[in-house]
Structure formats: C-alpha cells, structure tokens
N, C-alpha and C positions, 0 to 999 in steps of 0.2 A: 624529424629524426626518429627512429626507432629507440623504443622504450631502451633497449639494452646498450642501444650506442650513445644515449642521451648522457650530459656529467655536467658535473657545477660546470664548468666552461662552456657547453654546445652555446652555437648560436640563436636566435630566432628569427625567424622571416614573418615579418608583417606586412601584408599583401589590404589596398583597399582600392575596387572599380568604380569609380564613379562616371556616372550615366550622364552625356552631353547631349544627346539627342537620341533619335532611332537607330542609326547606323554608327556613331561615335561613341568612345568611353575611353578616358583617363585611366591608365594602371600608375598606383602609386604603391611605392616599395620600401622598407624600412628592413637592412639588414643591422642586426644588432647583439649585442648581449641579452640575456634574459635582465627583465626589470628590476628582479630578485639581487641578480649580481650588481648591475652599477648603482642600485640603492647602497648594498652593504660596503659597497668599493666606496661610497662620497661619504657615507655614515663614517668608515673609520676615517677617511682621509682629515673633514673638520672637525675631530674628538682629537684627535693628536692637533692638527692644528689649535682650538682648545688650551688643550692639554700642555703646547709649548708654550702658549703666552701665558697662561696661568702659572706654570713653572718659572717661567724669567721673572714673572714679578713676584714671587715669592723669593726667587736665589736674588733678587736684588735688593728689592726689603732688608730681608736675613742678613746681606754684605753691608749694605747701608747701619744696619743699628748691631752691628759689628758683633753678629752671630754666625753659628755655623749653618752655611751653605752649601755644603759639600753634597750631601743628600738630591735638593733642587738644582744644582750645578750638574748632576751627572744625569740627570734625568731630561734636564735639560737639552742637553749634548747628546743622549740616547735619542730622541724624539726625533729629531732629522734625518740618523740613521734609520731608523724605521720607516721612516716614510721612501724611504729609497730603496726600501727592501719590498716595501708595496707596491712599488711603482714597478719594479724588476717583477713580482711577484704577477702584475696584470699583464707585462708585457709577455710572460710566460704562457699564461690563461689565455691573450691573445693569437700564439703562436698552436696553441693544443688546440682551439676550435676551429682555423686556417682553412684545414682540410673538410670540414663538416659545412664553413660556409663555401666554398666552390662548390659543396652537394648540393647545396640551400640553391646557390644561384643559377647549375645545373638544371634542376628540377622548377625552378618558375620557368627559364626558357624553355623548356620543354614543354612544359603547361600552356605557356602563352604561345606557341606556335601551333599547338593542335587548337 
C-alpha cells in the first residue's frame, strides 16, 4: 500500500516461496491485519476480560460482607458492553481495509502470473 493510503486498518500481505526443486516452488500467502493491530485488539480484549472477573469478585465480596457494591456492580455491567463495542469497533476496521485487501490480492495475482 502507498505510504498516503496506508491507516491503522490497511491490511498486510505476507507472501513466502519456498523452493521444491528446479523447476517447482510453493507460494504461500498470508492476508491479514497489521501484527501491531491484532496484538492491541487481543491486549484489550483479556484486560477487560481481566478486568470483569476481578470486578465480579470484588462486587461479590462487597455483597457478601454487606458493603456497598454499587461502584463494582456497574463496572461490572459496563465491561461486556464494551467488549461489544470492540467487537463492532473491529468489525468496522474490517469493513474500511475490504477494498485495500482486493488491491493486496489484485496485485499478488498479477505478480504471480508475470
């Protein structure tokens, strides 16, 4: 992709030839996100997960020895919404890089037929 068309979303095409003999070679193809993205996409995803089991058992605790909960209780309850707003939020970033990867796969077959 061109430096100016590039964005947190573009995709990446990882391309490897491996050599079987003289006349033979394996193309192996990885079309994907940058490493950068589904690292930070799995980073948040098990900090909130985390993040909710540590809250349950604190708003349970706090219920059990008949303290206020209310704080862990909502944070609680926010954490699974968010996670669904991430999930929405990649399904988004999947649909904005769409057109860049039909370039991505454009461009190897083009490659690999010259």
């Amino acid at each position: 992709m061109p430096a100016d068309e590039n964005h947190f979303w573009s995709p990446q095409l990882h391309i490897e030839i491996e050599k079987i003999d003289e006349n033979k070679s394996i193309v192996k193809g990885l079309f994907g996100p940058k490493p950068q993205v589904w690292t930070f996409f799995m980073f948040i995803h098990f900090a909130m997960a985390f993040a909710f089991i540590g809250f349950s058992i604190v708003a349970y605790v706090k219920w059990s020895l008949k303290s206020d909960f209310k704080t862990a209780l909502i944070i609680t309850l926010t954490l699974p919404i968010l996670w669904v707003i991430m999930y929405f939020l990649g399904r988004i970033g999947k649909r904005r890089g769409h057109k860049q990867m039909d370039e991505l796969h454009g461009f190897m077959m083009k490659t690999l037929k010259s």
